[in-house]
VODRENVEX-565686 format. One line per field, with one value per residue (C-alpha): residue number from 1; residue in one letter; x, y, z. Coordinates in steps of 0.5 Angstrom, whole numbers, m for minus. Each point is the difference from the previous one (the first is absolute). Example, Ala and Ser with C-alpha at 12.3 -4.5 7.8 and 13.67 -1.06 7.14 Angstrom:
2
i = 1/2
aa = a/s
xx = 25/2
yy = m9/7
zz = 16/m2
//
This chain:
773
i = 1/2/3/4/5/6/7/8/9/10/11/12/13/14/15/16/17/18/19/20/21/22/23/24/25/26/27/28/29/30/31/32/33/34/35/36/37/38/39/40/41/42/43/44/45/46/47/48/49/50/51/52/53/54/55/56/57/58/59/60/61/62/63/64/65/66/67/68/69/70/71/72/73/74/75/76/77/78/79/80/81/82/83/84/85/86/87/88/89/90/91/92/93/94/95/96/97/98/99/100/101/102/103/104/105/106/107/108/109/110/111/112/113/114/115/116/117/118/119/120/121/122/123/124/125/126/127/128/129/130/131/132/133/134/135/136/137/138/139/140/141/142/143/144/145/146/147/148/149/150/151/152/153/154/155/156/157/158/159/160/161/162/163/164/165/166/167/168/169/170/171/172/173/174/175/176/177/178/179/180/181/182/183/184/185/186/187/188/189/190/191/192/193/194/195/196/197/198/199/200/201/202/203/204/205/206/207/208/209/210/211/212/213/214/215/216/217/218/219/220/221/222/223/224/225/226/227/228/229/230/231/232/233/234/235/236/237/238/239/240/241/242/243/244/245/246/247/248/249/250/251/252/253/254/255/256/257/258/259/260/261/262/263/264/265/266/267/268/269/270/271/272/273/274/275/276/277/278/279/280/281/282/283/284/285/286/287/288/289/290/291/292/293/294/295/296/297/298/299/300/301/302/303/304/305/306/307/308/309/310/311/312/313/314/315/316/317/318/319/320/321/322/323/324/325/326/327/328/329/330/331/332/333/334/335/336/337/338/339/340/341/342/343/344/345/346/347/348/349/350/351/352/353/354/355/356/357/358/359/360/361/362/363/364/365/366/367/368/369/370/371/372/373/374/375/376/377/378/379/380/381/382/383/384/385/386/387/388/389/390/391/392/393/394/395/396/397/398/399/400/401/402/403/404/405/406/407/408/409/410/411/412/413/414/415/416/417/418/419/420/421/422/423/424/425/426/427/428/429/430/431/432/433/434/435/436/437/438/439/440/441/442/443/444/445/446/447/448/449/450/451/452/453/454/455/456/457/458/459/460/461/462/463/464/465/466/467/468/469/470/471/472/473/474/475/476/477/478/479/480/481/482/483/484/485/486/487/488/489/490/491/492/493/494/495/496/497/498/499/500/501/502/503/504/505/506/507/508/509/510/511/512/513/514/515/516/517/518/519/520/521/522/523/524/525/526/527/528/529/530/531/532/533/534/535/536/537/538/539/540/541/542/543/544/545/546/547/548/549/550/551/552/553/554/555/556/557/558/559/560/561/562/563/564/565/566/567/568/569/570/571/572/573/574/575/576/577/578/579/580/581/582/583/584/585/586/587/588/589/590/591/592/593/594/595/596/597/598/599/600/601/602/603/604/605/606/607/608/609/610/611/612/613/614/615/616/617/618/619/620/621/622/623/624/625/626/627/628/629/630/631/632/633/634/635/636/637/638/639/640/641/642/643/644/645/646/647/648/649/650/651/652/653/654/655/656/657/658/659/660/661/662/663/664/665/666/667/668/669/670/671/672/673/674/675/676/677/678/679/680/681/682/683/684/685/686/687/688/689/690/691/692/693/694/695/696/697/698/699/700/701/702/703/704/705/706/707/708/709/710/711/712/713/714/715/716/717/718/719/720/721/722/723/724/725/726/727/728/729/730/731/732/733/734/735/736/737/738/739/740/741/742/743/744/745/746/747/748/749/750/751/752/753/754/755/756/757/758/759/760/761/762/763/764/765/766/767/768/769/770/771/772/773
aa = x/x/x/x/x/x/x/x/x/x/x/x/x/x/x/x/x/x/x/x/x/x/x/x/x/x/x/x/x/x/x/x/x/x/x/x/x/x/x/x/x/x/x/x/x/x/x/x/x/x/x/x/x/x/x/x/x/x/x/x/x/x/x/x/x/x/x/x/x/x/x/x/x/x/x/x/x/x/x/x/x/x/x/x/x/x/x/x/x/x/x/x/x/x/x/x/x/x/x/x/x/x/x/x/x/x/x/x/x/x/x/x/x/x/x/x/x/x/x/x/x/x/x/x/x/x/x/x/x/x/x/x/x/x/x/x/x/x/x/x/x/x/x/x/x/x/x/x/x/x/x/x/x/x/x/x/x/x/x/x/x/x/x/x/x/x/x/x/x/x/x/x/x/x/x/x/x/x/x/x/x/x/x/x/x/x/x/x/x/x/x/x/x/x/x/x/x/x/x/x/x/x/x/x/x/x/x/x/x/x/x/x/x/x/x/x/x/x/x/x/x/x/x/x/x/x/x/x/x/x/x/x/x/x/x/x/x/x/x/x/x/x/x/x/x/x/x/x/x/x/x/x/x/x/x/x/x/x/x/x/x/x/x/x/x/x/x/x/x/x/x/x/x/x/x/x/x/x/x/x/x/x/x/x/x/x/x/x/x/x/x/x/x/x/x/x/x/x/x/x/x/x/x/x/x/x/x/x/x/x/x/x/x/x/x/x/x/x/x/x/x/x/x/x/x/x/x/x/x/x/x/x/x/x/x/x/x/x/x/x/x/x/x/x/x/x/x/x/x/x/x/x/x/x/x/x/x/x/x/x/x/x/x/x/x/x/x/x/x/x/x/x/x/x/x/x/x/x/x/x/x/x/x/x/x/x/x/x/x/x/x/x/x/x/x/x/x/x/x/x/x/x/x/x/x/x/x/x/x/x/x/x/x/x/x/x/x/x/x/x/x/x/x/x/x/x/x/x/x/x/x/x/x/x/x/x/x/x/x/x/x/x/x/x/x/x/x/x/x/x/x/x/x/x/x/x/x/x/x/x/x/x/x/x/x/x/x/x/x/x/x/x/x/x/x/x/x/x/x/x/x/x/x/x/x/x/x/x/x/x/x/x/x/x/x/x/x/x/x/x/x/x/x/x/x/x/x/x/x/x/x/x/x/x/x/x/x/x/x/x/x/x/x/x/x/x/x/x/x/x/x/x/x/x/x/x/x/x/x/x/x/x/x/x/x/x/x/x/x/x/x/x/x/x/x/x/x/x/x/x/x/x/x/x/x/x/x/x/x/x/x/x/x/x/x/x/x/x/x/x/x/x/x/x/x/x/x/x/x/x/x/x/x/x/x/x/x/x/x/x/x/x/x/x/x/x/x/x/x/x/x/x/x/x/x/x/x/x/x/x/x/x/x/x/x/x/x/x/x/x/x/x/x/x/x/x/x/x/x/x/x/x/x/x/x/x/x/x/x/x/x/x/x/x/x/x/x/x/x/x/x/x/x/x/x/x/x/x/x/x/x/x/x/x/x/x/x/x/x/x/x/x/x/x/x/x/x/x/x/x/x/x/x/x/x/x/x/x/x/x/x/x/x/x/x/x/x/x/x/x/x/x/x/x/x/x/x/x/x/x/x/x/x/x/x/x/x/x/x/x/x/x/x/x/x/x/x/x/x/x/x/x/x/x/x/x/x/x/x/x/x/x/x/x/x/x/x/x/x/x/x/x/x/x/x/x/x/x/x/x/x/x/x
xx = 22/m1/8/m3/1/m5/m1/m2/m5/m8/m3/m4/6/3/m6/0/8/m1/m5/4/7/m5/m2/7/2/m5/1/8/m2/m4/6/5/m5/m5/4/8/1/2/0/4/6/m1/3/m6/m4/2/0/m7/m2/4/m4/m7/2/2/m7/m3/3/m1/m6/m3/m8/2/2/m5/1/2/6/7/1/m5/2/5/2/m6/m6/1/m1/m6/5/m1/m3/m1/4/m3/7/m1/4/0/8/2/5/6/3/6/6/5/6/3/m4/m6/3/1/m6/m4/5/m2/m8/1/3/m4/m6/3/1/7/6/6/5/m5/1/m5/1/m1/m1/3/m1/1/m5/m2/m2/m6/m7/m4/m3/m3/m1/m5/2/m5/3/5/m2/0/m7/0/4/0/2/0/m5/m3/2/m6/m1/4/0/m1/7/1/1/5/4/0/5/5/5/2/m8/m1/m5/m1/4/6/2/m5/m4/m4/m6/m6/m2/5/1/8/1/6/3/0/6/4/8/4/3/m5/m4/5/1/m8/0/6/m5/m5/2/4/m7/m4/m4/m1/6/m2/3/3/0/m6/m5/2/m1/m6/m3/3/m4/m7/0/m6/4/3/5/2/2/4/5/2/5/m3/1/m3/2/m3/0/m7/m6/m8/m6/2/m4/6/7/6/5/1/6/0/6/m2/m6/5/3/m6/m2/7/m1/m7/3/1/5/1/6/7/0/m4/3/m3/4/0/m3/0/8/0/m6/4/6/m3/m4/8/3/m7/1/7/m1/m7/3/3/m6/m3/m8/m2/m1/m2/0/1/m6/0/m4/0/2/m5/m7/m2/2/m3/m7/1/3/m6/m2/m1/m5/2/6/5/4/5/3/1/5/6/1/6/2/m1/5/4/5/2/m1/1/m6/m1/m6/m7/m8/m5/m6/m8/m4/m7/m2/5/5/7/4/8/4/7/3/6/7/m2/2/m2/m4/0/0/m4/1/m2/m1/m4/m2/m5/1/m7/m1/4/0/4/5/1/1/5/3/0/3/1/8/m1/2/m5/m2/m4/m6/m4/m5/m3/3/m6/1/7/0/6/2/6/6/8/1/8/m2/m5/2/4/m6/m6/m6/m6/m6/m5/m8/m3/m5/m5/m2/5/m7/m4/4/m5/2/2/m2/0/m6/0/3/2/6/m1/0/m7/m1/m7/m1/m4/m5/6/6/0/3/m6/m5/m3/0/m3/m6/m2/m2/m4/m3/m2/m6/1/2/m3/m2/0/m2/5/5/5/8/1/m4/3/7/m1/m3/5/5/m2/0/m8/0/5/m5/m7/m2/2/m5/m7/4/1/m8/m1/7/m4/7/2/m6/0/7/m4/m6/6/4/m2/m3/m3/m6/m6/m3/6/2/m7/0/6/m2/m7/4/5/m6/m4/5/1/m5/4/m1/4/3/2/3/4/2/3/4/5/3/4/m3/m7/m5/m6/m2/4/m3/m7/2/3/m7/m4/4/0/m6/2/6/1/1/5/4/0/3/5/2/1/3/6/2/1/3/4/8/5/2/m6/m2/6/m2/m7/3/4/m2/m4/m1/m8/m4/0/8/m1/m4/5/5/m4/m2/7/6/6/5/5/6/0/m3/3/7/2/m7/1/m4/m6/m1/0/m5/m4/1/m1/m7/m3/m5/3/1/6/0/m1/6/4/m3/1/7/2/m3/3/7/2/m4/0/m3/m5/m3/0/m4/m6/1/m2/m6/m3/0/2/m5/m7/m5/m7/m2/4/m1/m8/1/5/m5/m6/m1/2/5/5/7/4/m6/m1/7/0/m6/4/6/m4/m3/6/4/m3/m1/m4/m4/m1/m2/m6/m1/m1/m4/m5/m1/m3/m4/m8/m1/3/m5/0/1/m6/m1/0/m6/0/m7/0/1/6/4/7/m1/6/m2/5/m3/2/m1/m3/m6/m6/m4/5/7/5/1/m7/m1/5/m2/m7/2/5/m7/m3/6/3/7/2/7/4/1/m3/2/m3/m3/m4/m7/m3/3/m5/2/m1/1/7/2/7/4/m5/m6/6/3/m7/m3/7/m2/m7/m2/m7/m1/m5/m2/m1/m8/2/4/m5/m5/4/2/m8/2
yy = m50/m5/m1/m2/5/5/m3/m6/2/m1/7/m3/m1/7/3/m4/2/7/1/m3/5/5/0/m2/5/6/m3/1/8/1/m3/5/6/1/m4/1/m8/m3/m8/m2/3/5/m6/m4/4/2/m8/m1/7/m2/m7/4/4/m6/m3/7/0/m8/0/8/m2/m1/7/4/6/m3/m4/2/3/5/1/5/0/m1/4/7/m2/2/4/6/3/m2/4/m1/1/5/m5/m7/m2/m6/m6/m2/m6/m3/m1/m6/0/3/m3/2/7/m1/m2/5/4/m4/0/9/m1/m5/4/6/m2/4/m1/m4/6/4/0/0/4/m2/3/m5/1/m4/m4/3/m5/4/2/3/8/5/6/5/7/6/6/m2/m1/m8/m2/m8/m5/m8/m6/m5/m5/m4/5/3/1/2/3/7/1/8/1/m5/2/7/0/m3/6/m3/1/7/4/5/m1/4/4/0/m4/m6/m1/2/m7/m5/m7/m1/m7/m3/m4/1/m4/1/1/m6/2/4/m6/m4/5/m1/m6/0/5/m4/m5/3/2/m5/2/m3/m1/m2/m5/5/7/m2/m2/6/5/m3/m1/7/4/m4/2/4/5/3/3/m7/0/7/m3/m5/0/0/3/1/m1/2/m4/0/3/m1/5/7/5/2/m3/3/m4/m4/m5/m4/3/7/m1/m3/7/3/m3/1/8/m1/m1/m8/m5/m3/m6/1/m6/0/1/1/m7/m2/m8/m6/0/7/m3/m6/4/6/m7/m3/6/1/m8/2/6/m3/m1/8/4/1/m2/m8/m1/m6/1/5/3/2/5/2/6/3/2/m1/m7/m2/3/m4/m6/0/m6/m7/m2/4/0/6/m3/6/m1/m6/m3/m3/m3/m2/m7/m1/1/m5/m3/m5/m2/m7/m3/m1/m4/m1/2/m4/5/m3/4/1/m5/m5/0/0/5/m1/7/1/3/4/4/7/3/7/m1/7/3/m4/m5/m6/m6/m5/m3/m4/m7/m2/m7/m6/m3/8/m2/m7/4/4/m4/5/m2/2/4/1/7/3/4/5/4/5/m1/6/4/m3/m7/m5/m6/m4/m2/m5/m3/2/m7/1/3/m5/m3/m7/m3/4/m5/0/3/m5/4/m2/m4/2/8/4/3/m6/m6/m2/m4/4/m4/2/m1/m3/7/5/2/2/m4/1/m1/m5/4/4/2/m1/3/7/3/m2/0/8/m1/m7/2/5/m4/m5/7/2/0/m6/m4/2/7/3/7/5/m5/3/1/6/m4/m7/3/4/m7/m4/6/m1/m7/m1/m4/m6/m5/1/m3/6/5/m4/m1/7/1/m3/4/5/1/2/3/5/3/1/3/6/1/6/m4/m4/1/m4/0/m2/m6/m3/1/m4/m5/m1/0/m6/m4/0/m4/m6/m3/m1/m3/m5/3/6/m3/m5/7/4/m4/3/m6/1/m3/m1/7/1/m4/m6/1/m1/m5/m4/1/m2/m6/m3/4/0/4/m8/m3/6/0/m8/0/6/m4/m6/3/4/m8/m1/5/m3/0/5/m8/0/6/1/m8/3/6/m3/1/m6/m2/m2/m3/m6/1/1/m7/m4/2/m1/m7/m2/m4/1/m5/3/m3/2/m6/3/3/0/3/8/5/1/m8/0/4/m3/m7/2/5/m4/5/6/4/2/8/m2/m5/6/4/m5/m1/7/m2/m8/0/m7/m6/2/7/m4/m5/7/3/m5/1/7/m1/m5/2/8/2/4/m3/m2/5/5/m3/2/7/1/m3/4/5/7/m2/m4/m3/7/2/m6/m1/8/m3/m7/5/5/m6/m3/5/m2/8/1/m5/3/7/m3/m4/6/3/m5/0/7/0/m2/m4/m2/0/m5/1/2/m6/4/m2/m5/2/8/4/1/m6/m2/5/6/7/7/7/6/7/5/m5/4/m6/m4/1/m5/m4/m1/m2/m4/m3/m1/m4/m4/m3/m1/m4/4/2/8/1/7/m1/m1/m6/m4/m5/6/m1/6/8/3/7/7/7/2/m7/0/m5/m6/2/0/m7/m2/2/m3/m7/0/0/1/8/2/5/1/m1/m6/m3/0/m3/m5/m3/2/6
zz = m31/m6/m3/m7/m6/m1/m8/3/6/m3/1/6/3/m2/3/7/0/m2/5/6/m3/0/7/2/m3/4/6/m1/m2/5/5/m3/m2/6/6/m2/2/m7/2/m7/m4/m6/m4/2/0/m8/m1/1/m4/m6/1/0/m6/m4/0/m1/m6/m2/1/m1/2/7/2/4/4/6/m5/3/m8/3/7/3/8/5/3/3/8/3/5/m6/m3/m8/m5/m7/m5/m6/m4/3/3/m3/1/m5/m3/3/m4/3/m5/m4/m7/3/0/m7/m2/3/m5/m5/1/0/m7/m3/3/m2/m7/1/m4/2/0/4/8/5/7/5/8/5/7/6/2/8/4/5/m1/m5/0/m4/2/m3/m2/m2/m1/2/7/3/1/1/1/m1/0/m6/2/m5/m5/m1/7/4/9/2/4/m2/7/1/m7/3/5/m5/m1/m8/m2/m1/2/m6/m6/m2/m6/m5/m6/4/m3/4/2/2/2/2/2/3/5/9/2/6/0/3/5/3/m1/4/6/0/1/6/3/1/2/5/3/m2/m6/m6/m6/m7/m3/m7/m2/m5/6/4/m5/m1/7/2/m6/3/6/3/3/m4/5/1/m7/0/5/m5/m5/m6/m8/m7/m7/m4/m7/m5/1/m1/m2/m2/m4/m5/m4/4/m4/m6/4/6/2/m1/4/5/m1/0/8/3/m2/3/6/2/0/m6/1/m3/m3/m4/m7/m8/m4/m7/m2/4/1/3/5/2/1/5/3/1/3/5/3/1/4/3/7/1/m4/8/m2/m2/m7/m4/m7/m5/m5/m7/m4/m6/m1/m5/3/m7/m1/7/m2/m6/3/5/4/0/6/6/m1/m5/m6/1/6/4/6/1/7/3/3/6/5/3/6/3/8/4/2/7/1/m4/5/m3/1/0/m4/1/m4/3/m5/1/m2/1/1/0/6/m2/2/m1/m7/m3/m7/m4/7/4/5/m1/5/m2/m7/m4/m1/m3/1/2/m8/m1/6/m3/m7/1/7/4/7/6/0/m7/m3/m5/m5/2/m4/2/m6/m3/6/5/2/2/m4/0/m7/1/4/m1/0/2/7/2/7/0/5/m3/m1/m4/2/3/m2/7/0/6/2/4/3/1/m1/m5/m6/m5/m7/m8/m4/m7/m4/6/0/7/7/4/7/1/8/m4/6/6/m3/2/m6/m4/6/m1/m8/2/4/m5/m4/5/2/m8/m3/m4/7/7/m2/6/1/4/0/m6/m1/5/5/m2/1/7/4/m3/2/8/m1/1/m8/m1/m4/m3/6/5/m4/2/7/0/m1/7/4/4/3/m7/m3/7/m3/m7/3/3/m6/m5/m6/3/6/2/m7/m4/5/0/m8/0/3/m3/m5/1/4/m7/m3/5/m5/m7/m6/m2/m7/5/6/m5/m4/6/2/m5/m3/m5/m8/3/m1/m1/m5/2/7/m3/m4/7/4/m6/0/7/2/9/3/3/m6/m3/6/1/m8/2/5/m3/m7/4/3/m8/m3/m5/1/m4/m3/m3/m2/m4/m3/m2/m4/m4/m7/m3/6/1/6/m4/0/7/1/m4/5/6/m1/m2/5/m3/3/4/m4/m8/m3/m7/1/m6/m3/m2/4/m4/m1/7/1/m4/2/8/m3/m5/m4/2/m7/m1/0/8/0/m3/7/5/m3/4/5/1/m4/4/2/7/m2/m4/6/4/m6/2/7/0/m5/4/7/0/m5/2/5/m3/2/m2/m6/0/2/m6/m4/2/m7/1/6/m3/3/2/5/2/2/3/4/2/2/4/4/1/5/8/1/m6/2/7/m2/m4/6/4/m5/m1/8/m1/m5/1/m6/m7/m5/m5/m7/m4/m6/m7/m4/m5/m3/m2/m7/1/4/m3/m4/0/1/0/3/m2/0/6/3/2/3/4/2/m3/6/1/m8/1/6/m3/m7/4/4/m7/m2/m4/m1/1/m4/0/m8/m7/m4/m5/5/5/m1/2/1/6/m3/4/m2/m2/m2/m4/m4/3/m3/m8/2/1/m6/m3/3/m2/8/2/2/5/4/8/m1/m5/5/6/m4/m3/7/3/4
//
């Protein structure tokens, strides 16, 4: 995420950044929605939509339907059934202060055009940290139950909501409207979720992690007799669709639903203006711990149903209620050691491992330490004390150390260099706040995810070879390296197991090896993208290929890059600022001599007596590097001898590729077992076609084209594939230098920013004309 204010993105930065919150954002509701497995904290998670809804607001043309403005929760599972709501379930604001809390008071007033000595009333009541559910009511019997889903959609789960005892079967007393919606909240007690839990384990069976996940796994069940077993409860607090006014307050219509039969929480409280909110929150975050259920905030309505249809909404949100959330709860544990864990992209990730400490009613035994640059921030060491949070009640992050209780021997955290799994190196690319493994296809951590991508459609596409199977062959040891899947083509031992095995059969092992065997002949551009290097995708792949034409003279380039990858000396020389590749020239071609020849001179005379010809904004970056005269003799060591080799330099200088992916490829080279796995590989392939020169001599060479919309002629790969055979180049964006928009039915903003910038417009007719068919 860009650190830049909001005010000083240009629109298309904007635009790109709200596009990648949003999906972020989608996918963290989909974790926590549909699949109960959130990977980041509420707080995280609250920090990236205030930062989506900021460039909403600063820059209103952006949003859409899919803008997070727009969007609540998650799709409904495909497990159930899809409930419409009568009356869609909508998200919140947060509110995280005390100010906050006022000036949501303050916008009531302002747009109520109240009197300063009028009081606004206000229900508060606690924020239970479950799932959402509404019930449907007609004449007063329960006919369906749901979950909250996207909001507007939600789960079919009125088999499962049944076998709660707090949730009525038919209303009691009298006055309920005819059609109903009741909405409130599914949540489990916490020492029944304890007791659980400890059941569970003592038999094997599956825990959860907190009362939130549990009660939201347990009313997904299937089964609904699964559900009945667990301990589950309903308040009721709101509700959604109903066919006549039952009450004129929110707190007579929290009456209302007690008299009805359900079970309405007895903190929840009519209080007067923003001080008696804050005073009801205080008093609710000093009983948190013994209240018996997990809360994590406070809602504030207003009152009078009247004022809330005159305050209506902003977006999808209410401007007559809002949350107030708790900070996250702390405690304080030794650091006993930190696991460094490979993910399965290779990055390394450093994991506190920690004395078990309860944390608002769960045991926690490890923490998050995001990266090696975090651990150095905060210096956190082995034997440490630390502050422990569990952010948003979900994930443990360690926010700090007691510096008084540090241990007299605790050295510093030295971040490992090479990979626990592989013993690769283990490097940093320019801006990566996190270490990668460069095994890439032999380190078995990364090893499954690796071979996928070699077997995508973009690279080998190979047909009946997906991730279940991927998974399956590695699982039996029969796939350590691509290599392995065309020796298995050709294991009749192996392929005799698969012909016995259910799925598979005669017919299926003969496809899949047919399948593997049509790819031992392979392009150039798609073997150099299998191998998964990291910086070097599709069309840098292309790029690779079209410029050295053979497999043999890209490997030979490779293998002579990775024997000149500059060093760390040089590469932090060459990223001064100011410092230019004339800079770099100067330096190379200068021999100070050992002694200081003027030692008397001030460091920056010096310099430009050592290196003349170099500009003094270079002077002033080679000053931090070389503060003394033996520094500055070092200085034009490392610029002559430990920079890039010649034919480094010519990969980095290839247009589109540049110096990161040149030096990704150097690297990858560069570790023995890398190249031993292409090797391998190599021995099993039939042919590596040549790269296909693009023509210099069509309509369209060198000129840039973007496609869009429903194609009905081609697929977009093939038209893309085609137009880069005619020279041109296909870009995924509009801008002022496209020249041609190729657009299909349904064609969005594109089709807009190319009328903005003058593109040529054509049709799939047009475009088929113009390149000759």
């Amino acid at each position: 995420m860009s650190d830049l204010p909001v005010d000083q993105l240009s629109e298309s930065d904007a635009r790109a950044e709200l596009d990648r919150l949003a999906a972020e954002l989608a996918r963290h509701d989909a974790l926590y929605h549909q699949q109960d497995a959130p990977e980041i904290s509420d707080a995280d998670y609250d920090a990236l939509k205030r930062r989506a809804l900021e460039i909403e607001d600063t820059f209103p043309d952006l949003t859409s339907p899919e803008s997070p403005s727009q969007v609540v929760g998650s799709a409904a599972s495909s497990q159930f059934a899809p409930v419409r709501h009568g009356v869609p379930m909508l998200s919140l604001d947060n509110a995280f202060s005390t100010d906050e809390v006022t000036d949501f008071e303050a916008r009531i007033r302002r747009f109520l055009k109240l009197p300063a000595d009028e009081h606004v009333a206000f229900v508060a009541e606690p924020k239970i940290d479950g799932l959402s559910a509404s019930l449907r009511y007609e004449n007063g019997v329960l006919v369906r139950g749901a979950t909250r889903g996207d909001g507007r959609t939600g789960e079919d789960v009125t088999a499962n909501l049944r076998t709660i005892a707090d949730i009525p079967q038919t209303l009691s007393g009298s006055g309920w409207p005819e059609v109903i919606e009741v909405r409130g909240e599914v949540y489990a007690p916490n020492d029944e979720f304890d007791a659980f839990n400890a059941a569970a384990e003592a038999e094997g069976g599956r825990t959860y992690a907190n009362p939130r996940n549990f009660a939201a796994g347990s009313l997904r069940q299937k089964d609904p007799a699964i559900t009945a077993t667990r301990p589950l409860r309903f308040f009721a607090y709101a509700w959604g669709e109903v066919s006549a006014p039952f009450a004129d307050t929110q707190a007579h219509a929290l009456d209302a639903l007690k008299a009805w039969g359900f079970k309405v929480n007895a903190r929840s409280k009519r209080v007067e203006d923003a001080a008696g909110l804050i005073a009801l929150y205080d008093g609710l975050q000093t009983d948190r711990a013994g209240l018996g259920y997990d809360i994590d905030g406070v809602v504030y309505k207003v009152d009078r149903l009247d004022w809330q249809a005159r305050l209506g909404f902003v977006a999808r949100t209410p401007r007559w209620a809002i949350a107030h959330k708790f900070p996250a709860q702390q405690a304080q544990t030794v650091l006993e050691g930190i696991d460094i864990q490979v993910g399965r992209t290779g990055s390394l990730t450093p994991v506190a491992r920690l004395h078990p400490v309860t944390v608002g009613g769960v045991v926690v035994r490890n923490a998050t330490l995001h990266n090696e640059d975090e651990i150095a921030r905060k210096d956190v060491r082995i034997g440490d004390t630390v502050i422990l949070q569990r952010a948003g009640d979900v994930i443990p992050q360690i926010l700090g150390i007691v510096p008084e209780k540090r241990p007299a021997d605790a050295a510093p955290y030295v971040f490992p260099t090479r990979c626990p799994v592989c013993d690769s190196e283990a490097v940093r690319e320019d801006g990566e706040v996190r270490r990668r493994c460069t095994g890439g296809l032999i380190c078995n951590a990364q090893l499954v995810e690796r071979l996928k991508h070699f077997v995508g459609r973009r690279a080998f596409d190979i047909e009946g070879l997906g991730e279940k199977q991927l998974t399956a062959f590695h699982e039996r040891g029969w796939l350590k390296e691509p290599a392995d899947i065309f020796r298995l083509a050709r294991d009749e031992t192996r392929l005799s197991e698969l012909r016995t095995e259910e799925g598979y059969g005669e017919a299926s092992v003969r496809n899949l090896v047919a399948g593997i065997d049509a790819r031992r002949t392979i392009a150039l551009d798609r073997l150099i993208f299998a191998l998964g290097i990291r910086e070097i995708g599709e069309q840098t792949s292309i790029l690779l290929s079209r410029h050295f034409g053979t497999w043999a003279a890209f490997h030979a380039a490779c293998l002579d890059a990775a024997e000149g990858i500059p060093s760390a000396e040089w590469t932090q020389l060459a990223e001064g600022h100011g410092v230019s590749e004339r800079t770099l020239s100067v330096l190379a071609a200068a021999t100070p001599p050992a002694d200081d020849p003027w030692p008397e001179a001030p460091l920056d005379q010096k310099l430009a007596l050592a290196f003349p010809g170099v500009a003094s904004p270079a002077r002033r970056a080679l000053a931090l590097l070389a503060p003394d005269w033996p520094a500055i003799v070092r200085l034009a060591q490392v610029a002559r001898e430990e920079g890039p080799s010649m034919t480094l330099g010519e990969i980095a200088g290839i247009a589109g590729v540049g110096p990161v992916a040149a030096r990704a490829l150097a690297q990858f080279f560069h570790e023995p077992h890398n190249r031993a796995v292409v090797d391998a590989l190599i021995e099993q392939l039939d042919r590596v076609e040549d790269a296909e020169r693009p023509k210099t001599d069509t309509a369209v060479a060198g000129k840039t084209v973007v496609f869009t919309g429903a194609l009905e002629r081609f697929t977009r790969d093939e038209a893309k594939a085609r137009a880069e055979s005619l020279g041109a180049k296909v870009s995924g964006s509009v801008s002022k230098k496209t020249d041609y928009l190729v657009a299909g039915p349904g064609a969005g903003s594109k089709m807009a920013d190319a009328q903005k910038h003058g593109v040529v417009i054509l049709t799939e007719d047009e475009w088929l004309a113009l390149i000759g068919g």
